[in-house]
HTML snippet that shows the backbone in 3Dmol.js (N, CA, C, O; Angstrom):
<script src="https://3Dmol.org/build/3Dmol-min.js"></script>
<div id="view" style="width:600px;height:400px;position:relative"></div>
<script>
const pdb = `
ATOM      1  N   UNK A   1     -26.527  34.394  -0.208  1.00  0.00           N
ATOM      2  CA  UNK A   1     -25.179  34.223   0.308  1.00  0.00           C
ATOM      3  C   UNK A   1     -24.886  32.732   0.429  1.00  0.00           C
ATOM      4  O   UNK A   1     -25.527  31.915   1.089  1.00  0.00           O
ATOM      5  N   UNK A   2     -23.793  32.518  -0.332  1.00  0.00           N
ATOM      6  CA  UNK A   2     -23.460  31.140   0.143  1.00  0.00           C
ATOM      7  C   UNK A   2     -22.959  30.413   1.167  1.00  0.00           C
ATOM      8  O   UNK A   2     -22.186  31.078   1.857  1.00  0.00           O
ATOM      9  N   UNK A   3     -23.162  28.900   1.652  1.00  0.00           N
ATOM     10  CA  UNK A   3     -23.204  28.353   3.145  1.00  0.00           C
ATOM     11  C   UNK A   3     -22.162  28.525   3.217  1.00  0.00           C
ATOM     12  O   UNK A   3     -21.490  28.457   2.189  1.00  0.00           O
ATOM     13  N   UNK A   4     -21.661  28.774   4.244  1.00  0.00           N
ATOM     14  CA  UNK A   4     -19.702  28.474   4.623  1.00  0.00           C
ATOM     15  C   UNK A   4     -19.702  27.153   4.806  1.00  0.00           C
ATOM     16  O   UNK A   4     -18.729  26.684   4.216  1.00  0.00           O
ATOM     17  N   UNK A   5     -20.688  25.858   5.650  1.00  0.00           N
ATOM     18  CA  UNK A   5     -20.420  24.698   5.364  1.00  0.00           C
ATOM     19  C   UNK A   5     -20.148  23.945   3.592  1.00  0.00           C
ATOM     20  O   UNK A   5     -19.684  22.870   3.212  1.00  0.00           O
ATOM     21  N   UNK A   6     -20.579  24.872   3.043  1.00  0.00           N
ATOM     22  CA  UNK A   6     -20.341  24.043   1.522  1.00  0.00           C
ATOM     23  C   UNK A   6     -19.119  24.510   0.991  1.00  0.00           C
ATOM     24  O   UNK A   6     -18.440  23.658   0.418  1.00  0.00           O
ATOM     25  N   UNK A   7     -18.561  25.969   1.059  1.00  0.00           N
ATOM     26  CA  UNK A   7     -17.401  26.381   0.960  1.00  0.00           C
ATOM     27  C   UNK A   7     -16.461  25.452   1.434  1.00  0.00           C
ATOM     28  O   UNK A   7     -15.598  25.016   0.672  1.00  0.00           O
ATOM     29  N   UNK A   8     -16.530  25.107   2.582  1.00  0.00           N
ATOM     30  CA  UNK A   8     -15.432  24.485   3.355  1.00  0.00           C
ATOM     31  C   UNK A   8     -15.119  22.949   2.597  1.00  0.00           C
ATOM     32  O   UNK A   8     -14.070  22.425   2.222  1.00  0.00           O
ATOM     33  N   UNK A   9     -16.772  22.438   2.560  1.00  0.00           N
ATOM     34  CA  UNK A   9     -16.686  20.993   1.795  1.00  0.00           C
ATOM     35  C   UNK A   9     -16.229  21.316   0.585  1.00  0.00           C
ATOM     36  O   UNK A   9     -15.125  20.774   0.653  1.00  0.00           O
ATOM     37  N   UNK A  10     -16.276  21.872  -0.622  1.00  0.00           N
ATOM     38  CA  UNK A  10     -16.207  22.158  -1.550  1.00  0.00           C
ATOM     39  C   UNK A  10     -14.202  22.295  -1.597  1.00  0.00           C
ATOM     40  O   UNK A  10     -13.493  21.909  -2.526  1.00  0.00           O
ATOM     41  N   UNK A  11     -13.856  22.777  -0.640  1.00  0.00           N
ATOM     42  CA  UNK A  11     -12.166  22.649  -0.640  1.00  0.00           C
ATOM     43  C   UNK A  11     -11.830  21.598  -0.188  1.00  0.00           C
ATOM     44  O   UNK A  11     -10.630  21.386  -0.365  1.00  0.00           O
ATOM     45  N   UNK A  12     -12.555  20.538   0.522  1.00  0.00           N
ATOM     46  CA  UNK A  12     -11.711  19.481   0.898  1.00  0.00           C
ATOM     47  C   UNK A  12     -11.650  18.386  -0.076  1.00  0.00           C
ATOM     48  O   UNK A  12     -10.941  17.382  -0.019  1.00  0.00           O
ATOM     49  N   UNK A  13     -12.654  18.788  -1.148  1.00  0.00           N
ATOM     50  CA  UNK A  13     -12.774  17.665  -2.076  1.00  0.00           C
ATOM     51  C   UNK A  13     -11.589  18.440  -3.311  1.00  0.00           C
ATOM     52  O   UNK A  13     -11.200  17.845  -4.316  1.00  0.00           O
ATOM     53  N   UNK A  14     -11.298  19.437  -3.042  1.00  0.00           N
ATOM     54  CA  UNK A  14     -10.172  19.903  -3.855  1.00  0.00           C
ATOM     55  C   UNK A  14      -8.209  19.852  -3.503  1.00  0.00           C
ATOM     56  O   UNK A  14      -7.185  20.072  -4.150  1.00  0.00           O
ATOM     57  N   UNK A  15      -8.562  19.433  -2.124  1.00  0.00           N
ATOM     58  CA  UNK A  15      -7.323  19.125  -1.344  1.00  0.00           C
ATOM     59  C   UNK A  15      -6.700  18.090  -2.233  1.00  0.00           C
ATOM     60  O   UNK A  15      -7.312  17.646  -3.204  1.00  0.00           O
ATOM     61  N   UNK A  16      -5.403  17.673  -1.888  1.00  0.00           N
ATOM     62  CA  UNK A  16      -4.559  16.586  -2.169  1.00  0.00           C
ATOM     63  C   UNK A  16      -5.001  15.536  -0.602  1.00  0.00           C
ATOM     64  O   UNK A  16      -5.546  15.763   0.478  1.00  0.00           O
ATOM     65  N   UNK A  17      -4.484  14.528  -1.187  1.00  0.00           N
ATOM     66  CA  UNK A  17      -4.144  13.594  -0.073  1.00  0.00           C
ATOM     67  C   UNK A  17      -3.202  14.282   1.088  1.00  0.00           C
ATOM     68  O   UNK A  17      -3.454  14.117   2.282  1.00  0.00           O
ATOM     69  N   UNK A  18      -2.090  15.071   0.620  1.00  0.00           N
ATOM     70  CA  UNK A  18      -1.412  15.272   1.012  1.00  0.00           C
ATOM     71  C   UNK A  18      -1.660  16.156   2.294  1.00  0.00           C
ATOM     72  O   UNK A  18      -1.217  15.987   3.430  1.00  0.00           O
ATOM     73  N   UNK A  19      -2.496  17.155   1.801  1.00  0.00           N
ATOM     74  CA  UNK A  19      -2.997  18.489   2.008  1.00  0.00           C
ATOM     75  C   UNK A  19      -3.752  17.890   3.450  1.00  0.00           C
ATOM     76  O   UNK A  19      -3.270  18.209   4.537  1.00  0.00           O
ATOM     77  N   UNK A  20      -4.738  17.170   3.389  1.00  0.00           N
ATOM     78  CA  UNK A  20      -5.561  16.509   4.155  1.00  0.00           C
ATOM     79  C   UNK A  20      -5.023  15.985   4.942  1.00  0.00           C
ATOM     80  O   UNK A  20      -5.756  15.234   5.586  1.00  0.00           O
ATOM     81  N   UNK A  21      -3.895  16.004   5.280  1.00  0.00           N
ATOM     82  CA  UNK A  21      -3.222  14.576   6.319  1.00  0.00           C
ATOM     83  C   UNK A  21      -2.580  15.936   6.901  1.00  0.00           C
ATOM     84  O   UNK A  21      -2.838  16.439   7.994  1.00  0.00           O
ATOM     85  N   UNK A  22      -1.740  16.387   5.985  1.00  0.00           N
ATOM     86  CA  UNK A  22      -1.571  17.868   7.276  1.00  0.00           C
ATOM     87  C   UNK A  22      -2.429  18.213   7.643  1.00  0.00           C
ATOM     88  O   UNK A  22      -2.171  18.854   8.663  1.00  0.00           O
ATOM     89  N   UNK A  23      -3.420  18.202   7.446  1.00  0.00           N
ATOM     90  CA  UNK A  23      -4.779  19.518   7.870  1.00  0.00           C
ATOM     91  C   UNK A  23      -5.054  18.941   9.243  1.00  0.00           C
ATOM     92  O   UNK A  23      -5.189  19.543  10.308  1.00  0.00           O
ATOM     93  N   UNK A  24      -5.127  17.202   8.903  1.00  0.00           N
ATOM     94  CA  UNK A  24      -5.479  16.522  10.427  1.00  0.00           C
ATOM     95  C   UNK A  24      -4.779  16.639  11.650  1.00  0.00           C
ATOM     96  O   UNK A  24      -5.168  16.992  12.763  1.00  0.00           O
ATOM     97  N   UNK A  25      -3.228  16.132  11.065  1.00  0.00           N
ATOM     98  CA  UNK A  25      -2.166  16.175  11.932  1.00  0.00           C
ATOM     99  C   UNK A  25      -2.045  17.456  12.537  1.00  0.00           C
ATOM    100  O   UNK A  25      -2.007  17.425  13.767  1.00  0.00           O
ATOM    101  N   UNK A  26      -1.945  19.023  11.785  1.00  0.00           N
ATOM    102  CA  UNK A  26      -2.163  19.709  12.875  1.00  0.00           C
ATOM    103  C   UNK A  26      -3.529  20.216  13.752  1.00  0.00           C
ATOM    104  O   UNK A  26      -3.627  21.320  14.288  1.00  0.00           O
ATOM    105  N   UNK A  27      -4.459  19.248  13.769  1.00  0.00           N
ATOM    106  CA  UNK A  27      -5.708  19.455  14.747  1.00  0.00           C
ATOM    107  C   UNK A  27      -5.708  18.461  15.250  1.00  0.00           C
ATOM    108  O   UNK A  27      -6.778  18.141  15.769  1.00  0.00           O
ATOM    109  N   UNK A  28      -4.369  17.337  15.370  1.00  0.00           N
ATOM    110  CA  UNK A  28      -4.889  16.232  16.492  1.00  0.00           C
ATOM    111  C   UNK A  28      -3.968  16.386  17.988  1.00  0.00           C
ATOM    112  O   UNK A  28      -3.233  17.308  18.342  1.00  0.00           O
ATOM    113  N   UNK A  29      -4.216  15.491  18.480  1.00  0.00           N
ATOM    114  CA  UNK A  29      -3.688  16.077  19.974  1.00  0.00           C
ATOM    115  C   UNK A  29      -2.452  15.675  20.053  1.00  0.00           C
ATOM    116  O   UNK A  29      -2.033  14.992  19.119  1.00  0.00           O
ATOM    117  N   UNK A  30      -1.751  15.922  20.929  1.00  0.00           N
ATOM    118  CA  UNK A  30      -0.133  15.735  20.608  1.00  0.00           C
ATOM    119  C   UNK A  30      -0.279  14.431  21.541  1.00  0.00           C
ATOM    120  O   UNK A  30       0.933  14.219  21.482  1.00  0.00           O
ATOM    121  N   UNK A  31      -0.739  13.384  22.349  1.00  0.00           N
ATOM    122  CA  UNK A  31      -0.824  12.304  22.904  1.00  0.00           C
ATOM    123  C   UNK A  31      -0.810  11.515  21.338  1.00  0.00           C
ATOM    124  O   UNK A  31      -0.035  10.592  21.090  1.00  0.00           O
ATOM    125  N   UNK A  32      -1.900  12.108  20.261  1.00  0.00           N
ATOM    126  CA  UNK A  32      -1.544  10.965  19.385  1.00  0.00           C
ATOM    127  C   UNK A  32      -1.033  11.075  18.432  1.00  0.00           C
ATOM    128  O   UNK A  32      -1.314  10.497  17.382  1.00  0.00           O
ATOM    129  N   UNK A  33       0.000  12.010  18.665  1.00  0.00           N
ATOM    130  CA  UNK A  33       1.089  12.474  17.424  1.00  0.00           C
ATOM    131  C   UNK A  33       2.051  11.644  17.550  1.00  0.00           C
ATOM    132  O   UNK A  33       2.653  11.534  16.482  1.00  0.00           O
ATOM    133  N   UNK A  34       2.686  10.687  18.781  1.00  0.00           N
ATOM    134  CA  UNK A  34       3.545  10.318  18.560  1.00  0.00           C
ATOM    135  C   UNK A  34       3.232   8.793  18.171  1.00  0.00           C
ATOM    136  O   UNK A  34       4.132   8.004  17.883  1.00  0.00           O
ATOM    137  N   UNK A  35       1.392   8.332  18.195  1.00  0.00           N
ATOM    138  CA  UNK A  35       0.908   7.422  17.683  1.00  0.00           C
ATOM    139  C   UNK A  35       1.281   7.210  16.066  1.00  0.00           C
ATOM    140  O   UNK A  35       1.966   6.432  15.402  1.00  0.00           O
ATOM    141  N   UNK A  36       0.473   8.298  15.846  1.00  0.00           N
ATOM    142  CA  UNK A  36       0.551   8.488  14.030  1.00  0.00           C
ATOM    143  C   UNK A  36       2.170   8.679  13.874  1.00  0.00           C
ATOM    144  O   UNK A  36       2.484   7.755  13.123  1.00  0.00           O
ATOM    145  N   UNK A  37       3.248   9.341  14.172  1.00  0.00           N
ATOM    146  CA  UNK A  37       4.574   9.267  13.808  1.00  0.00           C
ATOM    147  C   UNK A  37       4.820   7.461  13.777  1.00  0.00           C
ATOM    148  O   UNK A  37       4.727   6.914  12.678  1.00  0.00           O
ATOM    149  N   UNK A  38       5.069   6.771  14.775  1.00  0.00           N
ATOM    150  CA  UNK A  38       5.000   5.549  14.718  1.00  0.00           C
ATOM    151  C   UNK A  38       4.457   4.495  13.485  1.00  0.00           C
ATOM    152  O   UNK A  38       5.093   3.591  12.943  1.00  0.00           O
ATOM    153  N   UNK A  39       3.145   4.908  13.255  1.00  0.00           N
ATOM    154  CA  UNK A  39       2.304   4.316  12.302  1.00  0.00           C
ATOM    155  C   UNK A  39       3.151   4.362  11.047  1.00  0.00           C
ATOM    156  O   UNK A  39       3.518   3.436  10.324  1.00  0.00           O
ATOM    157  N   UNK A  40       3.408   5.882  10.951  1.00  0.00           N
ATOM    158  CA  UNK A  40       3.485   6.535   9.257  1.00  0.00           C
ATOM    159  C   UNK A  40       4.984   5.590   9.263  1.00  0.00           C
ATOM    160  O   UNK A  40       5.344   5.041   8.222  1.00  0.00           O
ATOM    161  N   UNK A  41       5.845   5.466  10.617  1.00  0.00           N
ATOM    162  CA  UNK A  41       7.467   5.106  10.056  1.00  0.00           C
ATOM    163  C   UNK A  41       7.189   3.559   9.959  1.00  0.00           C
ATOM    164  O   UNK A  41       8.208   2.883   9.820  1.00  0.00           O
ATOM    165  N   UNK A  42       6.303   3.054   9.996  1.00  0.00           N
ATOM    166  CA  UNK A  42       5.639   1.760  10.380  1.00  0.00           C
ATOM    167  C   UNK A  42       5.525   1.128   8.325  1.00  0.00           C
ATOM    168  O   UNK A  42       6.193   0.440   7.553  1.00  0.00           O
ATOM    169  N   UNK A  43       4.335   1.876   8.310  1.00  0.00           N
ATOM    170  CA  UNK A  43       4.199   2.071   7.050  1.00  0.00           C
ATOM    171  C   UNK A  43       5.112   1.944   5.482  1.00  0.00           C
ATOM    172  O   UNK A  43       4.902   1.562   4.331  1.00  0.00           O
ATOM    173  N   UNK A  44       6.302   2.573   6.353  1.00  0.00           N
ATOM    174  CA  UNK A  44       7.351   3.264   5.238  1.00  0.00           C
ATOM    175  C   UNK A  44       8.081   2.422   4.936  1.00  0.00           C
ATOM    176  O   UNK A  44       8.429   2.250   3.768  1.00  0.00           O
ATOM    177  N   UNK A  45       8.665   1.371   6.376  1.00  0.00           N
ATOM    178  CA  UNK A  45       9.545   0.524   6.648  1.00  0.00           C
ATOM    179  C   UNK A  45       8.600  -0.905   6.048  1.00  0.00           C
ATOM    180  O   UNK A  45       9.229  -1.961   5.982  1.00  0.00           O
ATOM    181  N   UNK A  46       7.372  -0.912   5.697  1.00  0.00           N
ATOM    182  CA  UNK A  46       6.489  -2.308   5.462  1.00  0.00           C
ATOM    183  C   UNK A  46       6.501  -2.215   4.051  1.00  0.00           C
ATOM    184  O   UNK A  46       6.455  -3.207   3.324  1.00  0.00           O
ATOM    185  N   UNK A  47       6.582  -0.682   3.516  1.00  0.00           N
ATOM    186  CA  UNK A  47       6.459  -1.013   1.743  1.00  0.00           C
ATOM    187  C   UNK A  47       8.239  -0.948   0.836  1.00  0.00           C
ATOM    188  O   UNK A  47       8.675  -1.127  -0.301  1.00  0.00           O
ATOM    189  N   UNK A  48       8.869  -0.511   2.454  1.00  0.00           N
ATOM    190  CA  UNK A  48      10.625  -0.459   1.695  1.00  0.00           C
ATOM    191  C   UNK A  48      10.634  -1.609   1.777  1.00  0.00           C
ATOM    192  O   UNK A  48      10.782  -2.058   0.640  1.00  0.00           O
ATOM    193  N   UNK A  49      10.550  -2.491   2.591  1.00  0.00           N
ATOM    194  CA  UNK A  49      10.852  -4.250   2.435  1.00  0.00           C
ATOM    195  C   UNK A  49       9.987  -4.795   1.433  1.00  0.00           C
ATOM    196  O   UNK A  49      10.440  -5.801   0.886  1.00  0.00           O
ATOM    197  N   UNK A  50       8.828  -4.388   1.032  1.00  0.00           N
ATOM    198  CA  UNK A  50       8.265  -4.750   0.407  1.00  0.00           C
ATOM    199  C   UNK A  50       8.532  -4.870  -1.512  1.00  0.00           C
ATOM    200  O   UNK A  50       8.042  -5.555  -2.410  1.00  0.00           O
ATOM    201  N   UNK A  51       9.751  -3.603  -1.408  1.00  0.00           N
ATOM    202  CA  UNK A  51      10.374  -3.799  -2.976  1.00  0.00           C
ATOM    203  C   UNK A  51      11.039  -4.989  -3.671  1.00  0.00           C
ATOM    204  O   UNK A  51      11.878  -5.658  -3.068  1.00  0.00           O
ATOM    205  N   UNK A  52      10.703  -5.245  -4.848  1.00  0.00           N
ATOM    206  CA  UNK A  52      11.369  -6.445  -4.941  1.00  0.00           C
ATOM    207  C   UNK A  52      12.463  -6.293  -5.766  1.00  0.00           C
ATOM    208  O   UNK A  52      12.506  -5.258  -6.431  1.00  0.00           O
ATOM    209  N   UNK A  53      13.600  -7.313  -5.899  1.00  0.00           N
ATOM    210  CA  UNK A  53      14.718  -6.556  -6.878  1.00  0.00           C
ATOM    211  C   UNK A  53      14.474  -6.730  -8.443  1.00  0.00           C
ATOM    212  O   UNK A  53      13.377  -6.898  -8.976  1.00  0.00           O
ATOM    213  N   UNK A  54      15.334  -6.679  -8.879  1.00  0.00           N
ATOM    214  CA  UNK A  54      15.505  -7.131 -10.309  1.00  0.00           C
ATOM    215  C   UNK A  54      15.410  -8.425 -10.532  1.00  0.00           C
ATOM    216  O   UNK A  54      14.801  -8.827 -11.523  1.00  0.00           O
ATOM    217  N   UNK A  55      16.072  -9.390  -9.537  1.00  0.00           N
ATOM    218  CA  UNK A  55      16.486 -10.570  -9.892  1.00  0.00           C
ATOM    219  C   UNK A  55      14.793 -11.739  -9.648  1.00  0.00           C
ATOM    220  O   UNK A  55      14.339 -12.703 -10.264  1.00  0.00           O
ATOM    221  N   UNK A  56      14.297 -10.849  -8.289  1.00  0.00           N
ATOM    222  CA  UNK A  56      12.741 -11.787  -7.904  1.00  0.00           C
ATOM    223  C   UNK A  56      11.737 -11.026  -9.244  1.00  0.00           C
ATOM    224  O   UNK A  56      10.565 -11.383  -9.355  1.00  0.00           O
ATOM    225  N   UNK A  57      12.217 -10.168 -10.028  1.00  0.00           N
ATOM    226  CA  UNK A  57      11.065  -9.367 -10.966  1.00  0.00           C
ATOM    227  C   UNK A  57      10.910 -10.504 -12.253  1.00  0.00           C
ATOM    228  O   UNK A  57       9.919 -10.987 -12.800  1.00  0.00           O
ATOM    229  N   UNK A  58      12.460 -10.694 -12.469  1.00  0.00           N
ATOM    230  CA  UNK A  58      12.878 -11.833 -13.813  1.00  0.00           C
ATOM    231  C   UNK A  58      12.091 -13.215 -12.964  1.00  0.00           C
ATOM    232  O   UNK A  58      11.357 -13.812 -13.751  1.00  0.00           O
ATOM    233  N   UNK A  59      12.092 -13.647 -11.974  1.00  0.00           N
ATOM    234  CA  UNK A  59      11.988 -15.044 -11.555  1.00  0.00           C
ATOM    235  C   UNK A  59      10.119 -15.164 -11.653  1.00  0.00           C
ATOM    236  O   UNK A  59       9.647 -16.288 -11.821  1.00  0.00           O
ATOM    237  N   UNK A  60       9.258 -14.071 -11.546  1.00  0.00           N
ATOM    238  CA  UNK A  60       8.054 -13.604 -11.107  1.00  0.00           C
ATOM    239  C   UNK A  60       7.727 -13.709 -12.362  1.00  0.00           C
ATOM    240  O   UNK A  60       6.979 -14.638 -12.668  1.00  0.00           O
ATOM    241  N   UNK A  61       8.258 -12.678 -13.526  1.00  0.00           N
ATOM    242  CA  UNK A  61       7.777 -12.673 -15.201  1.00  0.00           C
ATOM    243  C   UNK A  61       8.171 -14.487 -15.262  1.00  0.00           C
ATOM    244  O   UNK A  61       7.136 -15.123 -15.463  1.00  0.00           O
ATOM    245  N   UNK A  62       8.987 -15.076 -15.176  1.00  0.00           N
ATOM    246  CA  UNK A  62       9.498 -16.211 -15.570  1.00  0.00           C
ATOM    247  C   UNK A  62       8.659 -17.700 -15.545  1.00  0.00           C
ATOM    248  O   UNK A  62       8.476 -18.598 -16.367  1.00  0.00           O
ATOM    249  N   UNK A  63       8.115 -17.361 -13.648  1.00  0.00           N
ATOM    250  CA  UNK A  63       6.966 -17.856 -13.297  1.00  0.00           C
ATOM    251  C   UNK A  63       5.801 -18.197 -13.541  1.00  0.00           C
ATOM    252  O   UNK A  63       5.312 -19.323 -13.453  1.00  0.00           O
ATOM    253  N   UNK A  64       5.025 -16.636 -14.050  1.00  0.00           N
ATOM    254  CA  UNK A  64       4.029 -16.220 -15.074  1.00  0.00           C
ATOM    255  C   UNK A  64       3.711 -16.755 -16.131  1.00  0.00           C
ATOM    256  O   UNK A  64       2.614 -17.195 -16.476  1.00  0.00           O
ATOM    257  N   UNK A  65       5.128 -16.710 -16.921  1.00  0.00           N
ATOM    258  CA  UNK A  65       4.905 -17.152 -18.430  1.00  0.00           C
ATOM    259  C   UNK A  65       5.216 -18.648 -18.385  1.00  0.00           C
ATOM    260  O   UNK A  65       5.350 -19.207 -19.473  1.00  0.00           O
ATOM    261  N   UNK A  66       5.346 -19.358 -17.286  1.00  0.00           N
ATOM    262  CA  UNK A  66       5.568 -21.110 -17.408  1.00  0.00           C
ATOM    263  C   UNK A  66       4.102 -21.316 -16.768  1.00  0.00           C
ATOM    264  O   UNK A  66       3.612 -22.384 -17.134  1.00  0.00           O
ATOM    265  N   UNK A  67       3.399 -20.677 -16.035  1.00  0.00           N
ATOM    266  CA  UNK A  67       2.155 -20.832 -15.791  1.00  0.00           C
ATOM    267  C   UNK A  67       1.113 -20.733 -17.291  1.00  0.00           C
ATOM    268  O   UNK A  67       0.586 -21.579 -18.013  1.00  0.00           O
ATOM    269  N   UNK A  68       1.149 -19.645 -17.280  1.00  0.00           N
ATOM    270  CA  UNK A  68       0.377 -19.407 -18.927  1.00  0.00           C
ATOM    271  C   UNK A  68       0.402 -20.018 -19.696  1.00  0.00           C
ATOM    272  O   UNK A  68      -0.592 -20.105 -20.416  1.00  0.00           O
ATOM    273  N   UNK A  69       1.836 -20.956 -20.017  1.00  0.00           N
ATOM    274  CA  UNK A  69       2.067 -22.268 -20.833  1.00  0.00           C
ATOM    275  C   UNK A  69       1.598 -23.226 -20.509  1.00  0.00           C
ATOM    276  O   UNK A  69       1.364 -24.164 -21.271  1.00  0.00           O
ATOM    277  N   UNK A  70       1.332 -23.198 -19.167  1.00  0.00           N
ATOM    278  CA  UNK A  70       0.844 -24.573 -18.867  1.00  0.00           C
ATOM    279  C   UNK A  70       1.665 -25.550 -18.440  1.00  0.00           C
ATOM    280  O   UNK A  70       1.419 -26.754 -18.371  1.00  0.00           O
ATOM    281  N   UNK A  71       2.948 -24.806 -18.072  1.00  0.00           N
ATOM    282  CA  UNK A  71       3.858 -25.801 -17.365  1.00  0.00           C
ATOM    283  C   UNK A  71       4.005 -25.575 -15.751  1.00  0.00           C
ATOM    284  O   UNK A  71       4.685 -24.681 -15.249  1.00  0.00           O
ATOM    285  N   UNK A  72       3.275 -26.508 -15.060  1.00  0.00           N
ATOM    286  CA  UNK A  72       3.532 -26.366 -13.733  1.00  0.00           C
ATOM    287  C   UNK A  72       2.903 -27.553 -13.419  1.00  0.00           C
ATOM    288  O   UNK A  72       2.568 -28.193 -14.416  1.00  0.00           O
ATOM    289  N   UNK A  73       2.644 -28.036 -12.394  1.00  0.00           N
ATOM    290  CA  UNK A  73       2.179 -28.920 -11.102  1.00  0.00           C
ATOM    291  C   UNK A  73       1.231 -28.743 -10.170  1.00  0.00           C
ATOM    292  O   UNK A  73       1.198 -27.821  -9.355  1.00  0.00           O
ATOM    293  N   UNK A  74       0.261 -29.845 -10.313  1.00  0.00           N
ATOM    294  CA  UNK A  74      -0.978 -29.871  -9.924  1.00  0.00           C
ATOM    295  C   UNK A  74      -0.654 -29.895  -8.449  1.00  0.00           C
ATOM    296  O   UNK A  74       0.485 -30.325  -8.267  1.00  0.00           O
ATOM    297  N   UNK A  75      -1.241 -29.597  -7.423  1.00  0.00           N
ATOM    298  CA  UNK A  75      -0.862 -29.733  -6.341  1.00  0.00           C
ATOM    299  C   UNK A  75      -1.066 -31.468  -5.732  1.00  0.00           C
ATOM    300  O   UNK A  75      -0.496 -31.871  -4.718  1.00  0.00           O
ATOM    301  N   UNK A  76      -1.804 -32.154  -6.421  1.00  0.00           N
ATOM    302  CA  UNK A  76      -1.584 -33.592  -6.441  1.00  0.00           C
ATOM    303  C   UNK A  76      -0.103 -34.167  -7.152  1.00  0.00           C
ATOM    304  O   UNK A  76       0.598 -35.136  -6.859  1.00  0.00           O
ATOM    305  N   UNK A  77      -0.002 -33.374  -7.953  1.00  0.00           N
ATOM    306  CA  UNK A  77       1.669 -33.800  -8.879  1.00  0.00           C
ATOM    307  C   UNK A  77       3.052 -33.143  -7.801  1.00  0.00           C
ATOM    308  O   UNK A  77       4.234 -33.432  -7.988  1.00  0.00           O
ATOM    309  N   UNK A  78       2.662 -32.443  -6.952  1.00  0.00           N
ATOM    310  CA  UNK A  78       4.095 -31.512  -6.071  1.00  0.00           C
ATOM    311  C   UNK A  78       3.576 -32.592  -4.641  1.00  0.00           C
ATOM    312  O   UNK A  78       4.511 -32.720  -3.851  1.00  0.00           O
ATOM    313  N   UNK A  79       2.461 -33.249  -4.269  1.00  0.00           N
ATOM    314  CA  UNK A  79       2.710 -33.551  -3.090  1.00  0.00           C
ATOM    315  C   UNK A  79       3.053 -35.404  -3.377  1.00  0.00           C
ATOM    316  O   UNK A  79       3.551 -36.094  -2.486  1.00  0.00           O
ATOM    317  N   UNK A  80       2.727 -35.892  -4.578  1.00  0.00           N
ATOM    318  CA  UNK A  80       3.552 -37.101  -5.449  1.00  0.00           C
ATOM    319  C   UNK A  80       5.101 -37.099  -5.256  1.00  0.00           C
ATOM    320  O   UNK A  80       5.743 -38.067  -4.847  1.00  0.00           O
ATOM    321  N   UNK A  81       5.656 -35.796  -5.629  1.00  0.00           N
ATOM    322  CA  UNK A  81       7.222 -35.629  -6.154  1.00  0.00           C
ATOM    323  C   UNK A  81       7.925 -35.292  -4.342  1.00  0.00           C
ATOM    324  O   UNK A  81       9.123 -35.202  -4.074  1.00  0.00           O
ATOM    325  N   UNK A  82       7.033 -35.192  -3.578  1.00  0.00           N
ATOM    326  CA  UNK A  82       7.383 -34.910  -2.171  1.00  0.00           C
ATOM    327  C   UNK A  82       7.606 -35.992  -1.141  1.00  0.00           C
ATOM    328  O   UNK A  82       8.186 -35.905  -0.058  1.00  0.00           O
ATOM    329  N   UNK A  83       7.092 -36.903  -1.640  1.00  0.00           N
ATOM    330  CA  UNK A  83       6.529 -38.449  -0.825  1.00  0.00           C
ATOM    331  C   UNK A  83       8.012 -39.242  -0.941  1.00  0.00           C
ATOM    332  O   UNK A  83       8.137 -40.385  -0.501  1.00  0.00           O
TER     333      UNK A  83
END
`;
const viewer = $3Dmol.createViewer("view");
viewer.addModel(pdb, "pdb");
viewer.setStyle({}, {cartoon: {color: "spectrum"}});
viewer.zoomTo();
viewer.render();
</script>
């Protein structure tokens, strides 16, 4: 007969991420439900600011490819042009 501890492991490695975060949330205590609510809107609000637009995407590729060329400033040449 097979273990029920391996059964059990054997589904959690088949879960989603998703699956798993409910599974927790409803076995944690409601003192730290309104912890984790906090966290998760915490989270949400750190990677929505975190999008960048169109216009910083062009300036970023733009950046990139004047680096790769070899056009930029030594940090001895930017604190020269600062003086």
């Amino acid at each position: 007969m097979p273990c029920k501890i391996k059964r059990q492991t054997d589904h959690l490695k088949t879960m989603t991420i998703k699956e798993k975060l409910i599974q927790e949330v409803e076995n944690i205590s409601e003192s730290l439900l309104a912890e984790t609510l906090d966290f998760v809107l915490f989270l949400k609000s750190r990677y929505a600011e975190e999008e960048i637009t169109p216009e910083e995407k062009e300036n970023i590729l733009a950046s990139q490819t004047a680096y790769l060329s070899g056009d930029y400033l030594t940090l001895d040449q930017y604190e020269v042009n600062q003086a």
